[in-house]
N, C-alpha and C positions, 0 to 999 in steps of 0.2 A: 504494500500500500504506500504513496507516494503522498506525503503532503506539503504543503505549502508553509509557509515560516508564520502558521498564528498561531504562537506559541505562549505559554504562563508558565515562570518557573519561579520555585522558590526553592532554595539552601539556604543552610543551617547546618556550619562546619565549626565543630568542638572541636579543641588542642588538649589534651589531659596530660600533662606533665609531674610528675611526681617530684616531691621533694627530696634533696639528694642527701643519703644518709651515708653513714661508713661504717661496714662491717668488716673486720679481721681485718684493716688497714687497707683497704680496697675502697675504693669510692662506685659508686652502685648506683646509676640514675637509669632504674628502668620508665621507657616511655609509651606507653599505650599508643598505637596506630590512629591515623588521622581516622576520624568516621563523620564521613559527607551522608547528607539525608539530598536528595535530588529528585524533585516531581516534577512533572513536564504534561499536560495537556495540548493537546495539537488538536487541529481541526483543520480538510480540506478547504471548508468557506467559514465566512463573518457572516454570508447572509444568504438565506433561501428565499424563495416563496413557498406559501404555505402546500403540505404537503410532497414535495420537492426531498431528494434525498443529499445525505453528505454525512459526511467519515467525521468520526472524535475519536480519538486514540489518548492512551495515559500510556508513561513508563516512568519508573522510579528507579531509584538507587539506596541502598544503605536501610533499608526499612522491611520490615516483616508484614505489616496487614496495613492494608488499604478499601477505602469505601468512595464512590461517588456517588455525590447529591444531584438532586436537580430540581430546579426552582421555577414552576412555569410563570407566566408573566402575569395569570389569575393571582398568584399566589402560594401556591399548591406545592407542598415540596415534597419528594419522595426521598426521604431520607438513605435509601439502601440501593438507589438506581442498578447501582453493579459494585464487584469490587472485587480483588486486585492488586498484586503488587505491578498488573502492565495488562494490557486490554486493549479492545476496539470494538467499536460498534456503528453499524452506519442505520441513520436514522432519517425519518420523513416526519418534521413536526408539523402538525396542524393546527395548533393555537398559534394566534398573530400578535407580536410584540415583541421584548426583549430574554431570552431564556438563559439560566447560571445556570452552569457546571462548577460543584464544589469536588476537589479530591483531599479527603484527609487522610493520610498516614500515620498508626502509631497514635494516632489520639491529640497531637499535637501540629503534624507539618501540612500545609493547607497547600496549595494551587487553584488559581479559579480562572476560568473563560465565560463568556457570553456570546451567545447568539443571537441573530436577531431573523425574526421569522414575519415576511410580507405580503402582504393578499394576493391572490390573484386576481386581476381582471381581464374581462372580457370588452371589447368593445363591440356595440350592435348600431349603426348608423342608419341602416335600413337592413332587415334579416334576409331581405328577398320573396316574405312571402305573396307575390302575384305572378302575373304571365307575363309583366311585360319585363320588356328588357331595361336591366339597372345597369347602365355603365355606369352612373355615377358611383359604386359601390369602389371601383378601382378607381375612378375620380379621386375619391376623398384618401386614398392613400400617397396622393401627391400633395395635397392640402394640408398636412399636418401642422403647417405652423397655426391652423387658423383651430386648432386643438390642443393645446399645446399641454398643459395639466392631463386630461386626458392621455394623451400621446405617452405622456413622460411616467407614466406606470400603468402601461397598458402592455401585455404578451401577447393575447388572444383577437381573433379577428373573426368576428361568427357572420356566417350564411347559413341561409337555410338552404335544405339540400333542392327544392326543387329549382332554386336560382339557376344548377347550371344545367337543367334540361330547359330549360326558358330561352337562355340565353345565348348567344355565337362563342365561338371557338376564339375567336377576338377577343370577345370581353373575359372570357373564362383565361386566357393569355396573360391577359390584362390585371386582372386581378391576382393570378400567383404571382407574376414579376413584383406588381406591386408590395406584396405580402414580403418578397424577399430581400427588395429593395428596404424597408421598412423594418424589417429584421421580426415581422412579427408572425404568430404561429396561425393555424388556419382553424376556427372553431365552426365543424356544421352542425347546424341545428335541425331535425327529425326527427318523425315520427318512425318508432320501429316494430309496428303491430300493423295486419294484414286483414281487409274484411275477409268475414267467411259466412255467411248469414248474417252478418250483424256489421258494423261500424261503416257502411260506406256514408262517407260523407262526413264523415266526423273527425275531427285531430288527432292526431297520432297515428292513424293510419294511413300510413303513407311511406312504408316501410321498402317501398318499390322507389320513392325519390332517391332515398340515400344510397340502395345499390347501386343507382344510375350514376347518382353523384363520385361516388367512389370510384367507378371505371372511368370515367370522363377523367375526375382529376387524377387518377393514373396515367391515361393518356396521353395528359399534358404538363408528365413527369414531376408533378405535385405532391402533398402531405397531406392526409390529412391527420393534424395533431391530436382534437379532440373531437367526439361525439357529445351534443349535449342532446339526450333525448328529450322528446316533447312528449311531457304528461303522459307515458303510456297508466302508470296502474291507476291514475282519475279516470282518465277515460275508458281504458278496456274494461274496468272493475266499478268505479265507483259513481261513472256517469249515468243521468235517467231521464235524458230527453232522447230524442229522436233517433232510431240506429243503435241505441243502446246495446252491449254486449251481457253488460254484469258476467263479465268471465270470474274466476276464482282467482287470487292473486298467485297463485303459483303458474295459473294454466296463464297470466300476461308475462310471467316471468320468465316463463317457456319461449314463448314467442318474442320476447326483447332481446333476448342471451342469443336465440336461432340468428336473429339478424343482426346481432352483433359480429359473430363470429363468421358469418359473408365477409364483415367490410373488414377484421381484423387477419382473415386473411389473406388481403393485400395490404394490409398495413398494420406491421404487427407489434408497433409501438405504440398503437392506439390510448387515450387516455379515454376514458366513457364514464360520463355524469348523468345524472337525470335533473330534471325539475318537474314540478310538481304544484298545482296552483293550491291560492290558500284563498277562500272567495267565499262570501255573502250571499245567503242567508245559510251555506253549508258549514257546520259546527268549526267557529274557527281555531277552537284547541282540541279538536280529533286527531288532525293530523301530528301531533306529536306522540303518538302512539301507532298509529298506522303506516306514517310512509317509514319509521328507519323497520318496521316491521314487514316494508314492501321491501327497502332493502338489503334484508338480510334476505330476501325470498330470490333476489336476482341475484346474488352472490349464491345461493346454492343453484340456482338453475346453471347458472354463468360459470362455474369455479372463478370467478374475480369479484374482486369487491370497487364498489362502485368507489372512482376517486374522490368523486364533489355529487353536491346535491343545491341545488336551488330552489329559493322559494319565490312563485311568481307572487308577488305579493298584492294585494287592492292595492288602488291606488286612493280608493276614497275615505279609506279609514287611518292615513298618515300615525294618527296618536296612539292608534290600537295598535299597532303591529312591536315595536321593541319588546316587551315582555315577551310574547312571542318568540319570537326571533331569537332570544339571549336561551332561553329553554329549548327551543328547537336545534342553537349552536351545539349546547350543551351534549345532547340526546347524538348529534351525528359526530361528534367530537369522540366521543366515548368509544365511537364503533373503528375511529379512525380514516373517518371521513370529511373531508370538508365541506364546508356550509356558506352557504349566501345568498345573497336576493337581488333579483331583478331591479334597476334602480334607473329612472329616468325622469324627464321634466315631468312628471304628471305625480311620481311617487314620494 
Protein backbone atom coordinates (compact mmCIF):
# COMPACT_ATOMS: atom_id res chain seq x y z
CA UNK A 1 0.00 0.00 0.00
CA UNK A 2 1.59 3.29 -1.13
CA UNK A 3 0.79 6.47 0.79
CA UNK A 4 1.08 9.98 0.43
CA UNK A 5 3.10 12.13 3.39
CA UNK A 6 -0.36 12.99 5.79
CA UNK A 7 1.23 11.82 8.38
CA UNK A 8 0.96 12.40 12.61
CA UNK A 9 3.64 11.42 14.67
CA UNK A 10 4.57 11.77 18.08
CA UNK A 11 7.84 10.46 20.22
CA UNK A 12 8.70 10.31 23.51
CA UNK A 13 12.58 9.38 23.85
CA UNK A 14 13.60 8.53 27.71
CA UNK A 15 17.62 8.45 28.45
CA UNK A 16 17.99 6.28 31.80
CA UNK A 17 21.21 6.60 33.00
CA UNK A 18 22.35 5.26 36.31
CA UNK A 19 24.23 6.77 38.99
CA UNK A 20 27.92 5.64 38.80
CA UNK A 21 28.99 3.79 41.84
CA UNK A 22 32.29 1.62 42.60
CA UNK A 23 32.43 -1.71 43.45
CA UNK A 24 35.94 -3.73 44.39
CA UNK A 25 37.77 -0.44 42.86
CA UNK A 26 36.08 -0.70 39.44
CA UNK A 27 33.80 2.12 38.46
CA UNK A 28 30.52 0.53 37.10
CA UNK A 29 28.18 2.90 35.04
CA UNK A 30 25.69 0.56 33.64
CA UNK A 31 23.30 2.36 31.04
CA UNK A 32 19.94 1.03 30.07
CA UNK A 33 19.22 1.40 26.02
CA UNK A 34 17.72 4.37 24.49
CA UNK A 35 13.78 3.36 24.37
CA UNK A 36 11.92 5.45 21.50
CA UNK A 37 7.95 5.08 21.71
CA UNK A 38 7.06 6.14 17.79
CA UNK A 39 3.21 6.39 16.37
CA UNK A 40 2.65 7.22 12.91
CA UNK A 41 -0.85 7.49 11.37
CA UNK A 42 -0.95 7.88 7.48
CA UNK A 43 -3.72 8.30 5.29
CA UNK A 44 -3.99 8.10 1.35
CA UNK A 45 -6.21 11.56 1.33
CA UNK A 46 -7.38 14.70 3.65
CA UNK A 47 -10.47 14.49 1.93
CA UNK A 48 -13.27 12.24 0.20
CA UNK A 49 -16.69 12.71 -0.74
CA UNK A 50 -19.03 11.04 1.05
CA UNK A 51 -19.15 7.56 0.61
CA UNK A 52 -15.83 7.48 -1.58
CA UNK A 53 -13.01 5.18 -0.28
CA UNK A 54 -9.38 5.72 1.07
CA UNK A 55 -6.56 3.96 3.10
CA UNK A 56 -5.58 4.86 7.02
CA UNK A 57 -2.61 2.84 8.17
CA UNK A 58 -0.98 3.08 11.93
CA UNK A 59 2.66 1.69 12.63
CA UNK A 60 4.45 2.15 15.92
CA UNK A 61 7.60 1.56 17.54
CA UNK A 62 8.94 0.67 21.00
CA UNK A 63 5.32 -0.01 22.46
CA UNK A 64 3.34 -3.31 23.37
CA UNK A 65 -0.74 -2.42 22.80
CA UNK A 66 -2.24 -0.02 20.86
CA UNK A 67 -6.01 1.11 20.27
CA UNK A 68 -7.64 3.42 17.65
CA UNK A 69 -10.55 5.89 18.36
CA UNK A 70 -12.63 7.56 16.08
CA UNK A 71 -14.74 10.44 16.45
CA UNK A 72 -17.41 11.09 13.92
CA UNK A 73 -18.28 14.77 13.28
CA UNK A 74 -22.17 13.98 15.17
CA UNK A 75 -20.05 13.31 17.96
CA UNK A 76 -20.09 9.78 18.40
CA UNK A 77 -17.00 8.03 19.32
CA UNK A 78 -16.18 4.50 19.19
CA UNK A 79 -13.71 4.04 21.47
CA UNK A 80 -12.10 0.57 20.40
CA UNK A 81 -12.30 1.27 16.36
CA UNK A 82 -9.26 -1.20 15.91
CA UNK A 83 -6.19 -1.91 17.54
CA UNK A 84 -2.70 -2.80 17.08
CA UNK A 85 0.66 -2.21 17.40
CA UNK A 86 0.49 -1.48 13.18
CA UNK A 87 -2.66 -1.90 10.92
CA UNK A 88 -4.63 -0.66 7.87
CA UNK A 89 -7.93 -0.20 6.99
CA UNK A 90 -9.49 1.29 3.82
CA UNK A 91 -12.73 2.98 4.58
CA UNK A 92 -15.98 4.62 2.73
CA UNK A 93 -17.20 7.21 5.21
CA UNK A 94 -20.64 8.54 4.99
CA UNK A 95 -21.38 11.17 7.43
CA UNK A 96 -20.27 14.68 6.19
CA UNK A 97 -17.85 16.94 8.05
CA UNK A 98 -14.67 16.64 9.99
CA UNK A 99 -13.65 12.89 11.29
CA UNK A 100 -10.55 12.11 14.21
CA UNK A 101 -8.58 9.25 14.33
CA UNK A 102 -7.12 8.91 17.88
CA UNK A 103 -4.06 6.11 18.32
CA UNK A 104 -3.14 5.60 21.87
CA UNK A 105 -0.35 3.36 22.97
CA UNK A 106 0.56 1.83 26.30
CA UNK A 107 -2.08 4.12 27.86
CA UNK A 108 -0.13 7.13 27.59
CA UNK A 109 1.47 7.83 23.77
CA UNK A 110 -1.27 9.49 21.45
CA UNK A 111 -1.17 10.36 17.52
CA UNK A 112 -4.14 11.93 15.95
CA UNK A 113 -5.20 12.71 12.08
CA UNK A 114 -8.56 14.17 10.71
CA UNK A 115 -10.49 13.60 7.88
CA UNK A 116 -12.79 15.50 6.27
CA UNK A 117 -15.79 14.00 4.46
CA UNK A 118 -17.87 16.15 1.56
CA UNK A 119 -21.32 15.71 -0.11
CA UNK A 120 -21.84 14.62 -3.08
CA UNK A 121 -23.64 16.57 -5.62
CA UNK A 122 -25.53 16.16 -8.51
CA UNK A 123 -26.28 18.80 -10.99
CA UNK A 124 -29.83 18.54 -12.97
CA UNK A 125 -30.35 21.75 -15.27
CA UNK A 126 -32.84 20.02 -17.38
CA UNK A 127 -33.02 15.86 -16.65
CA UNK A 128 -34.31 15.58 -20.24
CA UNK A 129 -37.43 14.26 -19.58
CA UNK A 130 -39.42 15.12 -23.17
CA UNK A 131 -39.04 14.32 -26.85
CA UNK A 132 -37.63 17.05 -27.90
CA UNK A 133 -34.32 17.73 -28.45
CA UNK A 134 -32.06 19.41 -25.45
CA UNK A 135 -28.88 20.78 -26.85
CA UNK A 136 -28.93 23.13 -24.53
CA UNK A 137 -28.06 20.36 -21.96
CA UNK A 138 -24.36 20.29 -23.48
CA UNK A 139 -24.87 24.14 -23.98
CA UNK A 140 -24.64 24.66 -20.24
CA UNK A 141 -21.56 22.64 -19.89
CA UNK A 142 -19.75 25.54 -21.65
CA UNK A 143 -21.44 28.11 -19.58
CA UNK A 144 -20.02 27.31 -16.30
CA UNK A 145 -18.92 30.52 -15.36
CA UNK A 146 -22.57 31.72 -15.27
CA UNK A 147 -22.72 28.70 -12.38
CA UNK A 148 -20.16 29.03 -10.64
CA UNK A 149 -20.97 27.91 -6.66
CA UNK A 150 -22.73 25.30 -8.31
CA UNK A 151 -19.99 24.27 -10.70
CA UNK A 152 -17.39 24.53 -7.86
CA UNK A 153 -18.67 21.29 -5.93
CA UNK A 154 -20.54 19.76 -8.34
CA UNK A 155 -19.01 15.77 -9.67
CA UNK A 156 -22.28 14.40 -11.06
CA UNK A 157 -24.09 15.60 -14.20
CA UNK A 158 -27.78 13.75 -14.56
CA UNK A 159 -29.90 12.93 -17.73
CA UNK A 160 -32.57 11.08 -17.99
CA UNK A 161 -32.16 8.08 -19.84
CA UNK A 162 -34.78 8.75 -22.43
CA UNK A 163 -32.71 12.11 -23.56
CA UNK A 164 -30.57 10.03 -25.64
CA UNK A 165 -33.06 8.01 -27.70
CA UNK A 166 -34.71 11.74 -28.30
CA UNK A 167 -31.86 13.06 -29.35
CA UNK A 168 -28.99 13.14 -32.47
CA UNK A 169 -25.73 11.48 -32.31
CA UNK A 170 -24.54 15.32 -32.30
CA UNK A 171 -25.85 16.22 -29.35
CA UNK A 172 -25.36 12.84 -27.48
CA UNK A 173 -21.26 13.95 -28.87
CA UNK A 174 -21.90 16.96 -27.40
CA UNK A 175 -22.78 16.39 -24.33
CA UNK A 176 -19.89 13.42 -23.35
CA UNK A 177 -17.02 15.94 -24.61
CA UNK A 178 -18.62 18.25 -22.63
CA UNK A 179 -18.98 16.14 -19.56
CA UNK A 180 -15.12 15.44 -20.13
CA UNK A 181 -14.08 18.64 -20.87
CA UNK A 182 -15.72 19.75 -17.40
CA UNK A 183 -14.19 16.92 -15.68
CA UNK A 184 -17.45 15.93 -14.42
CA UNK A 185 -19.01 12.34 -14.03
CA UNK A 186 -22.38 11.37 -16.02
CA UNK A 187 -25.41 10.63 -13.71
CA UNK A 188 -28.62 8.97 -15.66
CA UNK A 189 -31.77 9.05 -14.21
CA UNK A 190 -34.46 5.87 -14.87
CA UNK A 191 -36.82 4.00 -14.56
CA UNK A 192 -35.95 0.27 -14.02
CA UNK A 193 -39.37 -1.61 -13.98
CA UNK A 194 -41.16 -3.12 -17.14
CA UNK A 195 -45.11 -3.04 -17.72
CA UNK A 196 -46.44 -6.50 -17.68
CA UNK A 197 -50.22 -6.10 -17.02
CA UNK A 198 -49.84 -3.30 -15.17
CA UNK A 199 -47.79 0.03 -15.18
CA UNK A 200 -47.99 1.22 -18.71
CA UNK A 201 -47.94 4.71 -18.50
CA UNK A 202 -46.76 5.26 -15.26
CA UNK A 203 -42.99 6.31 -13.84
CA UNK A 204 -40.45 4.07 -13.51
CA UNK A 205 -41.30 2.05 -16.10
CA UNK A 206 -39.27 2.60 -18.56
CA UNK A 207 -36.61 0.20 -17.97
CA UNK A 208 -36.30 -0.13 -21.97
CA UNK A 209 -34.92 3.81 -21.91
CA UNK A 210 -31.94 3.05 -19.87
CA UNK A 211 -30.88 -0.15 -21.89
CA UNK A 212 -31.07 2.18 -24.95
CA UNK A 213 -29.23 4.78 -23.07
CA UNK A 214 -26.58 2.50 -22.17
CA UNK A 215 -25.78 1.09 -25.79
CA UNK A 216 -25.86 4.56 -27.36
CA UNK A 217 -23.57 5.83 -24.64
CA UNK A 218 -21.32 2.84 -25.24
CA UNK A 219 -21.24 3.61 -28.62
CA UNK A 220 -20.14 6.88 -28.29
CA UNK A 221 -17.27 5.59 -26.19
CA UNK A 222 -18.87 7.10 -22.96
CA UNK A 223 -19.53 6.27 -18.94
CA UNK A 224 -21.91 5.89 -17.46
CA UNK A 225 -20.86 6.63 -13.62
CA UNK A 226 -24.12 6.44 -11.90
CA UNK A 227 -27.74 5.11 -12.05
CA UNK A 228 -30.13 7.14 -10.01
CA UNK A 229 -33.31 5.11 -10.36
CA UNK A 230 -36.65 6.65 -10.42
CA UNK A 231 -39.06 5.67 -7.67
CA UNK A 232 -39.21 2.13 -8.77
CA UNK A 233 -40.71 0.59 -5.08
CA UNK A 234 -43.48 3.80 -4.85
CA UNK A 235 -44.55 3.09 -7.95
CA UNK A 236 -44.29 -0.64 -8.64
CA UNK A 237 -45.58 -1.26 -5.00
CA UNK A 238 -46.92 1.42 -3.30
CA UNK A 239 -48.73 3.46 -6.15
CA UNK A 240 -52.80 3.45 -6.54
CA UNK A 241 -53.94 5.50 -9.29
CA UNK A 242 -54.07 4.40 -12.66
CA UNK A 243 -51.89 1.29 -14.16
CA UNK A 244 -51.27 0.45 -10.66
CA UNK A 245 -49.19 -2.79 -10.04
CA UNK A 246 -49.06 -3.04 -6.18
CA UNK A 247 -46.34 -5.72 -6.94
CA UNK A 248 -44.65 -7.07 -3.53
CA UNK A 249 -41.52 -5.37 -2.68
CA UNK A 250 -39.39 -8.19 -3.39
CA UNK A 251 -41.10 -9.15 -6.69
CA UNK A 252 -39.83 -4.68 -7.66
CA UNK A 253 -36.77 -5.66 -6.40
CA UNK A 254 -36.52 -8.53 -8.70
CA UNK A 255 -37.12 -6.57 -11.43
CA UNK A 256 -34.77 -3.34 -10.47
CA UNK A 257 -31.59 -5.78 -9.62
CA UNK A 258 -32.63 -7.76 -13.45
CA UNK A 259 -32.06 -4.21 -15.20
CA UNK A 260 -29.41 -3.40 -13.34
CA UNK A 261 -27.32 -5.85 -14.06
CA UNK A 262 -28.09 -5.27 -18.31
CA UNK A 263 -26.57 -1.83 -17.85
CA UNK A 264 -23.67 -3.15 -15.24
CA UNK A 265 -22.74 -5.29 -17.76
CA UNK A 266 -21.39 -2.83 -19.97
CA UNK A 267 -20.21 -0.82 -17.36
CA UNK A 268 -19.17 -2.57 -14.48
CA UNK A 269 -18.03 0.28 -12.35
CA UNK A 270 -21.47 1.30 -12.02
CA UNK A 271 -22.59 3.37 -8.94
CA UNK A 272 -26.65 2.69 -8.42
CA UNK A 273 -28.97 4.87 -6.03
CA UNK A 274 -32.46 5.05 -5.88
CA UNK A 275 -34.93 7.93 -4.94
CA UNK A 276 -37.98 7.63 -3.68
CA UNK A 277 -40.76 10.48 -3.33
CA UNK A 278 -41.96 11.63 0.16
CA UNK A 279 -45.50 13.57 -0.82
CA UNK A 280 -48.80 14.63 0.56
CA UNK A 281 -51.55 13.44 1.64
CA UNK A 282 -49.34 9.97 1.80
CA UNK A 283 -48.17 9.33 5.40
CA UNK A 284 -45.16 11.56 5.41
CA UNK A 285 -43.05 9.45 8.37
CA UNK A 286 -43.82 5.86 6.71
CA UNK A 287 -41.36 6.09 4.69
CA UNK A 288 -38.61 5.99 7.30
CA UNK A 289 -39.54 2.55 7.85
CA UNK A 290 -40.37 1.23 4.49
CA UNK A 291 -37.95 2.55 1.99
CA UNK A 292 -34.23 1.51 3.92
CA UNK A 293 -36.64 -1.76 4.32
CA UNK A 294 -37.02 -1.42 0.30
CA UNK A 295 -33.49 -1.36 0.56
CA UNK A 296 -32.35 -3.88 2.03
CA UNK A 297 -34.86 -5.94 -0.26
CA UNK A 298 -32.67 -4.66 -3.45
CA UNK A 299 -29.42 -5.50 -1.92
CA UNK A 300 -30.70 -9.10 -1.43
CA UNK A 301 -32.32 -9.37 -4.90
CA UNK A 302 -29.11 -7.26 -6.39
CA UNK A 303 -26.05 -8.80 -4.10
CA UNK A 304 -25.01 -4.94 -3.84
CA UNK A 305 -26.18 -2.53 -1.66
CA UNK A 306 -27.59 0.45 -2.99
CA UNK A 307 -24.72 3.45 -2.78
CA UNK A 308 -27.11 6.71 -2.18
CA UNK A 309 -30.66 7.14 -1.70
CA UNK A 310 -32.60 10.32 -2.35
CA UNK A 311 -35.44 11.81 -1.02
CA UNK A 312 -37.63 13.63 -3.68
CA UNK A 313 -38.84 15.94 -1.25
CA UNK A 314 -42.57 18.53 -1.55
CA UNK A 315 -41.72 21.36 -2.32
CA UNK A 316 -44.70 22.90 -0.57
CA UNK A 317 -44.09 21.90 2.90
CA UNK A 318 -40.22 23.64 3.20
CA UNK A 319 -40.69 23.69 7.29
CA UNK A 320 -41.95 20.15 7.46
CA UNK A 321 -39.30 18.36 5.93
CA UNK A 322 -35.79 18.80 8.28
CA UNK A 323 -36.84 16.51 11.05
CA UNK A 324 -37.59 14.34 8.59
CA UNK A 325 -34.75 14.25 6.76
CA UNK A 326 -32.18 14.31 9.96
CA UNK A 327 -34.06 10.67 10.84
CA UNK A 328 -34.28 9.50 7.44
CA UNK A 329 -30.14 10.48 7.29
CA UNK A 330 -29.84 8.71 10.24
CA UNK A 331 -31.81 5.25 9.28
CA UNK A 332 -29.66 5.18 5.73
CA UNK A 333 -26.44 6.09 7.52
CA UNK A 334 -26.77 3.03 9.65
CA UNK A 335 -27.09 0.76 6.71
CA UNK A 336 -24.10 2.56 5.03
CA UNK A 337 -25.80 4.35 2.68
CA UNK A 338 -25.82 7.76 1.66
CA UNK A 339 -28.67 10.05 1.81
CA UNK A 340 -30.02 13.29 0.36
CA UNK A 341 -32.70 15.40 -1.34
CA UNK A 342 -33.74 16.78 -4.30
CA UNK A 343 -33.15 20.50 -3.88
CA UNK A 344 -34.15 23.21 -6.20
CA UNK A 345 -35.67 26.83 -6.74
CA UNK A 346 -39.01 25.60 -5.64
CA UNK A 347 -37.62 23.43 -2.41
Amino acid sequence: MRFRPYIAVRRLIILYVSVPTIVALTLVTPVRPVSAQTLTLMQDRTQTLSGFSYNLAWETSGVSSCAVSHTKPDGTIISNWASGTSGSRTLALIQRGTHYWMLTCDGSFQADIQHVVTPVMVFSPNSGFTSDPLPGIAVILGQRDQWPITEGHTQYYNVAAQWFRFNSAQDVDALLNGLAQAGLGLQVESGVLSPNGCGQGVEGFNASDLITAASIINQHGGTIDRIDMDEPYYYGSLYTGPNACHWLINHVAQQAAATIAQVRAVFPELIVGDAEPILMPWDSHNWLALYPAWAAAYQAASGTQLTFFMADIPSFFPTWMPGPLVKGAAAFHAMGIQFGAFYGPND
